[in-house]
C-alpha positions in Angstrom: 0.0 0.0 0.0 1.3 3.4 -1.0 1.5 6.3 1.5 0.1 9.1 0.9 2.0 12.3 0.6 1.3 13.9 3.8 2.4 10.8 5.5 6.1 10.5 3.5 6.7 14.2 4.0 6.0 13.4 7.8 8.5 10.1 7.6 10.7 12.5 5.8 11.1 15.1 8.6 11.2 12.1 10.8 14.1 10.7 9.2 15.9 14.1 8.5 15.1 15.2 12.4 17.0 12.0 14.1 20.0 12.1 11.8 19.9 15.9 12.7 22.8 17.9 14.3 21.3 20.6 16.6 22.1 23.1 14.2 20.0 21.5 11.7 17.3 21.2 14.0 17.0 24.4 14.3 16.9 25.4 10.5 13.8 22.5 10.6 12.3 24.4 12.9 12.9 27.6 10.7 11.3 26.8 7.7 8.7 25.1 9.7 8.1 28.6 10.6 7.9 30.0 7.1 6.1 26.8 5.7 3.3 27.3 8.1 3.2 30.9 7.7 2.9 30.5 3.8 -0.2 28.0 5.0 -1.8 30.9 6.5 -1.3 33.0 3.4 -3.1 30.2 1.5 -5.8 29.8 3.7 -6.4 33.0 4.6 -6.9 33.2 -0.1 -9.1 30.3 0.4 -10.9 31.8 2.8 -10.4 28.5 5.3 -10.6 30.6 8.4 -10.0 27.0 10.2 -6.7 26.7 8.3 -5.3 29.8 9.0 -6.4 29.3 12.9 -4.3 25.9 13.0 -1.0 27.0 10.5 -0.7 30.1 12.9 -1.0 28.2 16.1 1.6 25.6 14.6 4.1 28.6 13.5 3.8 29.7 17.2 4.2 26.5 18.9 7.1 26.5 16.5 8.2 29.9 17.0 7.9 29.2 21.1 10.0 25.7 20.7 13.1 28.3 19.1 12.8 30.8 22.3 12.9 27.1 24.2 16.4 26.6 23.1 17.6 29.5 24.0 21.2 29.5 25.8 21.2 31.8 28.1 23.9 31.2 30.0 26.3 30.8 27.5 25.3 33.5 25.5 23.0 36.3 27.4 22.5 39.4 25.3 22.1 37.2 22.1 19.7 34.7 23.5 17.9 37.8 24.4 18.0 39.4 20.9 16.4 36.4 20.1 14.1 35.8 22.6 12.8 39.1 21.7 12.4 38.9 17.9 10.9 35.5 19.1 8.3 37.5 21.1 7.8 39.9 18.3 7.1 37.3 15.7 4.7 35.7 18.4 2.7 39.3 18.8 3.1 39.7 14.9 1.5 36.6 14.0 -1.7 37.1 16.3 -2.1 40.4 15.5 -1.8 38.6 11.2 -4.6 36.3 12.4 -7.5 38.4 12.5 -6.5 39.6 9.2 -8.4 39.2 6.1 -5.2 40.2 3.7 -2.9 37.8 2.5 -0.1 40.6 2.0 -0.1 40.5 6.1 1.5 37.3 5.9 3.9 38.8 3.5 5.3 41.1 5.8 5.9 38.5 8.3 7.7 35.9 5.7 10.0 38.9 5.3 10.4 39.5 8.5 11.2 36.2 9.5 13.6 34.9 6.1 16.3 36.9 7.1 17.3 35.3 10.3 16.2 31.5 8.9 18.6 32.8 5.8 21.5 33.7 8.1 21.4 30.6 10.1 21.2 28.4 7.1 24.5 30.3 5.5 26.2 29.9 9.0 30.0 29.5 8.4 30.9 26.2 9.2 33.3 27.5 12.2 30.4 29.1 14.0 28.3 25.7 14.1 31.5 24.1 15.3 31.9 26.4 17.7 28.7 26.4 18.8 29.0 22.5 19.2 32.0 22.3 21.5 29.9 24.8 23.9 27.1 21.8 23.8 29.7 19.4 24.4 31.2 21.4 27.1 27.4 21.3 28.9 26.9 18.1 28.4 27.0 16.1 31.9 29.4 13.2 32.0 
């Protein structure tokens, strides 16, 4: 029996997700963002007022699983530069969902691209830095 599509894209993630370094989680979570924003924008055309309720819940659960991660204690003032676009994307997005205009979800796609963009592009140092500070938290 075949699978549908919905169910290989989610054996796909599942795949990608536990072969995943943290830094690729991360970028999952990302476009995750944007995909479920570009849902609202679709529903919101459709005029599926159900659809747009559940993609924007999803891009904030999302959105609230990034500000999870956060390292604070490594990093302070830029866990808190993110925390705080975090919170802004958060507000954004519920003040989008009353909205009737798919340009809304425009502004937030470019909003949000940037940072998923720059964390994609990473230089490889950075993530390898970034990984020896996980290793170094790790208990032993």
């Amino acid at each position: 029996m075949r699978m549908n599509i919905k169910q290989y894209q989610g054996a796909d993630k599942n795949a990608r997700l536990l072969n995943a370094d943290p830094h690729q989680v991360i970028l999952m979570l990302m476009d995750g963002v944007l995909e479920k924003i570009a849902v609202a924008k679709g529903c919101v055309e459709r005029q599926d007022i159900q659809g747009k309720s559940q993609a924007i819940n999803s891009a904030v659960s999302l959105i609230s699983g990034l500000q999870g991660v956060l390292d604070f204690d490594s990093e302070p003032e830029v866990s808190q530069n993110f925390a705080s676009f975090y919170d802004v994307m958060i507000r954004k997005l519920l003040e989008v969902s009353a909205s009737r205009e798919p340009s809304a979800f425009d502004e937030l796609h470019e909003l949000f691209s940037p940072l998923r963009n720059a964390w994609r592009d990473m230089p490889q140092e950075h993530k390898d830095q970034g990984m020896e500070k996980l290793r170094q938290k790790a208990p032993a």
